[in-house]
C-alpha positions in Angstrom: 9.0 -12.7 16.3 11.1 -9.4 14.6 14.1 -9.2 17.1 13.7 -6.2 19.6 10.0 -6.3 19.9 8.1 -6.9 22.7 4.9 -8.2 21.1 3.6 -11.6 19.1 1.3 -12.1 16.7 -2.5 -13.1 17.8 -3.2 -16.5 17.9 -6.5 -17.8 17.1 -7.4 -21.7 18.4 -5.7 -24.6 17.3 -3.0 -25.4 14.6 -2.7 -22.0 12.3 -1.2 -21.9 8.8 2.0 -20.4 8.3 1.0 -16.7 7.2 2.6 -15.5 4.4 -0.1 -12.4 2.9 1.4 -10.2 4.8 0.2 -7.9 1.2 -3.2 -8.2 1.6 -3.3 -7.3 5.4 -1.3 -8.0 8.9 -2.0 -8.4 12.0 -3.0 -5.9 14.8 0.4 -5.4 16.7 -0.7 -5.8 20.2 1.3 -3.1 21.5 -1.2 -0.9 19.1 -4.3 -2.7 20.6 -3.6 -2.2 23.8 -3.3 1.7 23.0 -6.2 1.8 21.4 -8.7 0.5 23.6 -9.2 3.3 26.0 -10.7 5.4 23.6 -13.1 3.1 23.3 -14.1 3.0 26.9 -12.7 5.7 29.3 -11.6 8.3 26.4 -14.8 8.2 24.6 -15.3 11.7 24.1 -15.8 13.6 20.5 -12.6 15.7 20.0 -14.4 18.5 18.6 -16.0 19.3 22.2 -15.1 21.8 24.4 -15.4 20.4 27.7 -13.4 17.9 29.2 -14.2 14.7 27.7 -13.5 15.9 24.5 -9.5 17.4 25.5 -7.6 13.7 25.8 -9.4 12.4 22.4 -8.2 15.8 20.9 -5.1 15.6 21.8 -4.4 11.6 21.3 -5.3 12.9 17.6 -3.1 15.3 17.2 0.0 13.0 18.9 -1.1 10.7 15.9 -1.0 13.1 13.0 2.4 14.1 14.6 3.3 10.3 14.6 2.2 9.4 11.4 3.8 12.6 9.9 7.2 11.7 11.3 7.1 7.9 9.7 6.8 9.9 6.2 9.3 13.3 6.8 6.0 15.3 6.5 4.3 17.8 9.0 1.8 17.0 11.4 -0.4 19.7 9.3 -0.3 17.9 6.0 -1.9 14.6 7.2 -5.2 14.0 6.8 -7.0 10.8 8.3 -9.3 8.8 5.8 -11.2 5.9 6.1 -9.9 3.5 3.6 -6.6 4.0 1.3 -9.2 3.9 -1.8 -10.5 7.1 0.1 -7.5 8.2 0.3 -6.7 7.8 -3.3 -10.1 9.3 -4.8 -9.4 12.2 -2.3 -6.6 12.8 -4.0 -7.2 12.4 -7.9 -10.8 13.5 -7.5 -10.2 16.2 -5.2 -7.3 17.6 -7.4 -9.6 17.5 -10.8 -12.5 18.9 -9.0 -10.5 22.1 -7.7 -8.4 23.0 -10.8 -12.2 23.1 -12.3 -13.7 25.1 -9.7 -10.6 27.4 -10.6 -11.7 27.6 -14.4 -10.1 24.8 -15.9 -11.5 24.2 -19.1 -9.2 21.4 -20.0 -8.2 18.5 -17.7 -5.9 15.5 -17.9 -4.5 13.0 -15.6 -1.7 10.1 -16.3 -2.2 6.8 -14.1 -0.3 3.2 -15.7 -1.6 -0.1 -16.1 -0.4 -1.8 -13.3 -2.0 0.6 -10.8 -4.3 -0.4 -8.0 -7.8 -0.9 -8.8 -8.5 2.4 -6.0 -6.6 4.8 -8.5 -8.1 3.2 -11.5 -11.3 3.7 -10.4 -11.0 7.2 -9.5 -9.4 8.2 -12.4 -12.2 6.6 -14.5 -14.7 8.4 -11.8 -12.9 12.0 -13.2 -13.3 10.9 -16.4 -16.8 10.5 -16.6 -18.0 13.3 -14.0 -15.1 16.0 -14.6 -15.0 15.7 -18.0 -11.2 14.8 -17.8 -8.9 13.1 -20.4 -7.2 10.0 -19.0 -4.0 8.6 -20.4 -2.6 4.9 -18.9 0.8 4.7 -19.3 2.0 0.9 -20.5 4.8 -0.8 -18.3 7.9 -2.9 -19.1 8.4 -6.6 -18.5 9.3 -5.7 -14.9 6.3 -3.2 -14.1 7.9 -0.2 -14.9 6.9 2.9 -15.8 9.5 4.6 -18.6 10.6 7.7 -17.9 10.4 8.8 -21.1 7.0 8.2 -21.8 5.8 9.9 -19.1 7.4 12.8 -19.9 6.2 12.1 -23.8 2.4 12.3 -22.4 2.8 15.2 -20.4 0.5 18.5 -21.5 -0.1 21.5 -20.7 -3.5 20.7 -19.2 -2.3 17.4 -16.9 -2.8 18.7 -13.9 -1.8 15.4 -11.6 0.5 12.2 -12.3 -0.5 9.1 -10.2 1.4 6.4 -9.9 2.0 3.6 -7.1 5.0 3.4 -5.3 5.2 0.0 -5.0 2.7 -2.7 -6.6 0.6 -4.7 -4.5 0.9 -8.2 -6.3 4.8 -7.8 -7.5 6.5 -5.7 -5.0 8.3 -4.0 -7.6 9.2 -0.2 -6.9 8.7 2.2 -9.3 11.2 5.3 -9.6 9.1 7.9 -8.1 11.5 10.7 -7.8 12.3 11.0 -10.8 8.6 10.4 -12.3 7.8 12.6 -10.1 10.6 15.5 -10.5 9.6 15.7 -14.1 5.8 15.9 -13.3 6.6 19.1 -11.6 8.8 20.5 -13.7 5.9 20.5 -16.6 3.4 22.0 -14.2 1.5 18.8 -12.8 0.9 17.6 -9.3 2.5 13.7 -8.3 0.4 11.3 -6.3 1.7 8.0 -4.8 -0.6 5.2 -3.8 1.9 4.0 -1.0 0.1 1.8 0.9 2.6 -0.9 0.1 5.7 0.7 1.0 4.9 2.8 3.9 6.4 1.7 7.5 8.0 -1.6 5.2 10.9 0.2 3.7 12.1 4.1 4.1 9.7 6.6 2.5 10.3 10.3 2.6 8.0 12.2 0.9 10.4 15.5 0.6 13.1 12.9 -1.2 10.2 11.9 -3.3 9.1 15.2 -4.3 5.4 14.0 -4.3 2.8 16.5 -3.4 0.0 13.6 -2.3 0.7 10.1 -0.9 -1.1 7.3 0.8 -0.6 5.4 3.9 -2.8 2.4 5.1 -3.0 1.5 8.4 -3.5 -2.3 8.3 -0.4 -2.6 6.0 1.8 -2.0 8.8 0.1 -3.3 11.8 -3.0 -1.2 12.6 -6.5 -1.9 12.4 -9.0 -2.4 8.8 -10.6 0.7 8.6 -7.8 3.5 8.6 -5.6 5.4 6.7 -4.0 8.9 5.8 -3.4 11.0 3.0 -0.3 13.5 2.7 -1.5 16.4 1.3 1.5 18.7 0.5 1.1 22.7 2.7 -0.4 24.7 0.2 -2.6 22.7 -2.3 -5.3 23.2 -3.2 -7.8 20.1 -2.9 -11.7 19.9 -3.2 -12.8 17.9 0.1 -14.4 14.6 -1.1 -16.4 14.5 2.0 -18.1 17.8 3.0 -20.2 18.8 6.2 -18.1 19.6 9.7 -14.9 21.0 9.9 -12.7 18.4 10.7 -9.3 17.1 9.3 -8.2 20.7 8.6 -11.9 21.2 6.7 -10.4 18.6 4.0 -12.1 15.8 5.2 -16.1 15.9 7.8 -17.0 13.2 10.2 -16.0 12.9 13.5 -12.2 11.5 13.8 -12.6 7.6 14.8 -10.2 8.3 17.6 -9.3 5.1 18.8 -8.4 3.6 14.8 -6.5 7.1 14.3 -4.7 6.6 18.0 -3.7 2.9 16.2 -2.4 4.3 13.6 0.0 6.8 15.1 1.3 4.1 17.4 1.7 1.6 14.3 3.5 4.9 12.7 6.1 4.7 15.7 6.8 1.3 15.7 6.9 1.1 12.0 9.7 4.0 12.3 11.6 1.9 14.8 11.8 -1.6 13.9 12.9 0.2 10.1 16.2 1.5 11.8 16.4 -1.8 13.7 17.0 -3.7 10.3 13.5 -4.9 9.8 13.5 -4.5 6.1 16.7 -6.6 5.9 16.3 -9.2 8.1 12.6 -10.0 5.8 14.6 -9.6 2.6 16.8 -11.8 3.7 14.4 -14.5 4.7 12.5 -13.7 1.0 15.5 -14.7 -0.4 16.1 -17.6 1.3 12.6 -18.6 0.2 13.3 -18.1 -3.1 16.4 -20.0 -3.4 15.4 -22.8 -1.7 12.6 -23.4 -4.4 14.6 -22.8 -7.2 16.8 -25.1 -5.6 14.3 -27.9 -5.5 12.3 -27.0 -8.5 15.2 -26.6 -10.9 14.2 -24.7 -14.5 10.6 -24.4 -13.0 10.3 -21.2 -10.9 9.7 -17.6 -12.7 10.1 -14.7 -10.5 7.8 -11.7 -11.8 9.5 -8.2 -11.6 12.9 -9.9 -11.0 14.9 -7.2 -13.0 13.8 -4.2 -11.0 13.8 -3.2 -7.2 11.1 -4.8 -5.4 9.8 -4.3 -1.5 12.2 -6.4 1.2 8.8 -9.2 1.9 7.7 -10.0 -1.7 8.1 -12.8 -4.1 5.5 -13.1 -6.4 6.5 -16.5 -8.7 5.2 -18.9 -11.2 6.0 -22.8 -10.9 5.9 -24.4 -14.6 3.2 -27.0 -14.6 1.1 -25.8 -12.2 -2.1 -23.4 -11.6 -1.4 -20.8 -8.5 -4.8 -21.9 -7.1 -3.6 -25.6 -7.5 -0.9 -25.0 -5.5 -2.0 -23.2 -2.9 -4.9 -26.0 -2.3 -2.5 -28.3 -2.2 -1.1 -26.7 0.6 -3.6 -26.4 3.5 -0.9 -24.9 6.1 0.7 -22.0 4.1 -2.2 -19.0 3.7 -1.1 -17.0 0.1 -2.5 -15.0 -2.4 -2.7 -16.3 -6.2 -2.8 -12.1 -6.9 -3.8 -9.2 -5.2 -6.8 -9.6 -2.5 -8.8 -6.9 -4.5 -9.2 -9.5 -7.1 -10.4 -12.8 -4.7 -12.7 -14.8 -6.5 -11.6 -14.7 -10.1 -9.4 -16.9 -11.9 -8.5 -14.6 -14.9 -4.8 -13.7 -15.4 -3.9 -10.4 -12.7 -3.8 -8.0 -14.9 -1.0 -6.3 -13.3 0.8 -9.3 -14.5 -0.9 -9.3 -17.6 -0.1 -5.7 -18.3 3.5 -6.7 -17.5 3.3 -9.3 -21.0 3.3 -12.4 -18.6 1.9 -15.0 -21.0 -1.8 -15.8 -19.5 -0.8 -19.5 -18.7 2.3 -17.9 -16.0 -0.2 -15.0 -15.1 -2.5 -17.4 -14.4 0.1 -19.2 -12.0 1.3 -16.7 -10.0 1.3 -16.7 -6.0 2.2 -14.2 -4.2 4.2 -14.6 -1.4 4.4 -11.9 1.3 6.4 -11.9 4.7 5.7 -9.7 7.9 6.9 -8.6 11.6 6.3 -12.2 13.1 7.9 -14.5 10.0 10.6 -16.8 10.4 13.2 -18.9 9.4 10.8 -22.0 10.4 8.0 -20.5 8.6 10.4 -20.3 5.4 11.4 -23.7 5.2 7.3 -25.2 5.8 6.4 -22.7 3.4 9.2 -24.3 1.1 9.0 -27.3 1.4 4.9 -27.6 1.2 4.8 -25.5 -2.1 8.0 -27.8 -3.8 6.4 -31.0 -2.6 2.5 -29.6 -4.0 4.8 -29.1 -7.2 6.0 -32.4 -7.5 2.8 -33.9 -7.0 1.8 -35.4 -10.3 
């Protein structure tokens, strides 16, 4: 359990894995179930209504958007709830192409890299085909990072929006967003973060990153499947991506899913709290420890991806010579991993986050991901150890 918090992770029946994909999704804290659940009995009541069953739901939802806006340094005003962070994301891309055409546009482009998530991919590819928008990837160093440079070398006059993740899902490794972002706006085009990685794991502001959209997802940091935010900076201009009622400000319709918004707001809170307890460097610690004590035992044989740049505080995402990531992890029936990114369960082709990286196909192809959370520790480290050395050193 993190130190200083009062709740522990679900159990299920009988002996559990050690969890360590934290990355693909955590647990519902049960300090955010229990404050959920109300509005789905007693508080049931749409907000948008007038009369009395619909003035607690109301204002639950605003105490969220307040809640969530103060994990991120934003105003309660610029947070818009969303279903899904790949709602979140086409929101953003698709609803910033869509208005700079409705204001006469005639020629549109957007800049995404290769690493991104498959959300912003997708959306960016929508734009292209729909909006009639040029689309330029941007390659990314043996670490995963964007250059600088060449962003600022495929900025035009006609990019209207930059998007590029804060911190990759598979790797961990941060990319410098204030500064890609800084010289976005000073050539005229609007910066959105995919963030669902980093938010409520390390500090994210969004005035120190100068971003004018970022995404937040709720069951990254302890809330429920099924919710999320965008930031949408005071001011912009953005198309809704889902019209009909009024709600979210009129930039997004359908009546607010009070109890998962409610979660979210709480997870906000707690996410804000355990940050300045020291969460972040208590888990980087233990990733470390992880790390070192397979390198230890697997001497010559361990290849950490993204090792060379900042990386989130939970994330090790590794290679072992002489053996397949899937191999491994079947070898080891009490750890639960990821060979790669949960968007891409069920393939066995190189990640192509990794592969964009240069990762030869053979270490691509390798690769676990190993992701800590709220309720890892030191025990959990050294199973998690010593199964995957022992799985290695199985002929």
């Amino acid at each position: 359990m993190f130190d200083g918090t009062t709740g522990e992770i679900p159990k299920g029946r009988g002996e559990q894995p050690v969890y360590l994909d934290y990355n693909a999704t955590t647990p519902v804290d049960p300090r955010v179930l229990d404050a959920l659940l109300p509005y789905l009995s007693t508080s049931f009541g749409n907000p948008s209504s007038t009369h009395a069953f619909g003035s607690e739901p109301r204002a639950a939802v605003a105490r969220a958007r307040a809640q969530v806006a103060g994990l991120i340094g934003a105003r309660a005003g610029e947070i818009v709830f969303t279903g899904s962070g790949s709602e979140a994301d086409a929101a953003a891309i698709r609803g910033i192409v869509t208005a700079a055409r409705r204001r006469g546009a005639r020629r549109l482009h957007v800049i995404t890299e290769a690493a991104e998530h498959p959300a912003v991919l997708a959306a960016c590819a929508y734009a292209e085909r729909h909006h009639d928008t040029e689309v330029t990837v941007l390659g990314v160093d043996h670490d995963g990072l964007v250059s600088p440079r060449q962003l600022a070398e495929a900025l035009r006059p006609e990019t209207v929006l930059v998007s590029i993740m804060h911190a990759n899902n598979e790797t961990g490794v941060l990319q410098p967003i204030a500064e890609l972002a800084r010289i976005s706006r000073e050539r005229g085009a609007l910066f959105h973060t995919d963030a669902a990685q980093s938010v409520g794991k390390i500090a994210v502001d969004v005035a120190e990153l100068g971003v004018d959209l970022l995404t937040l997802v709720g069951h990254k940091f302890y809330a429920p499947k099924g919710i999320a935010a965008l930031y949408v900076r005071e001011g912009l201009d953005l198309e809704p991506l889902i019209g009909g009622g009024g709600q979210e400000g009129g930039r997004r319709a359908g009546t607010e899913n009070v109890a998962f918004v409610v979660a979210l707001g709480v997870a906000a809170e707690l996410a804000k709290a355990e940050l300045a307890a020291g969460s972040a460097q208590r888990l980087q610690r233990l990733r470390d420890r992880l790390f070192d004590e397979l390198d230890c035992r697997l001497p010559g044989r361990v290849h950490l991806h993204g090792r060379g740049a900042p990386r989130l505080p939970q994330t090790l995402n590794l290679s072992i010579a002489g053996i397949a990531g899937h191999t491994l992890l079947d070898r080891c029936p009490g750890l639960a991993a990821s060979t790669g990114s949960a968007c891409h369960a069920g393939t066995t082709a190189p990640s192509p986050v990794l592969t964009a990286m240069g990762v030869p196909p053979d270490w691509a192809s390798g690769a676990v991901r190993l992701s800590l959370g709220r309720w890892s520790t030191e025990a959990d480290i050294a199973a998690a150890a010593h199964a995957l050395a022992s799985a290695a050193l199985i002929d």
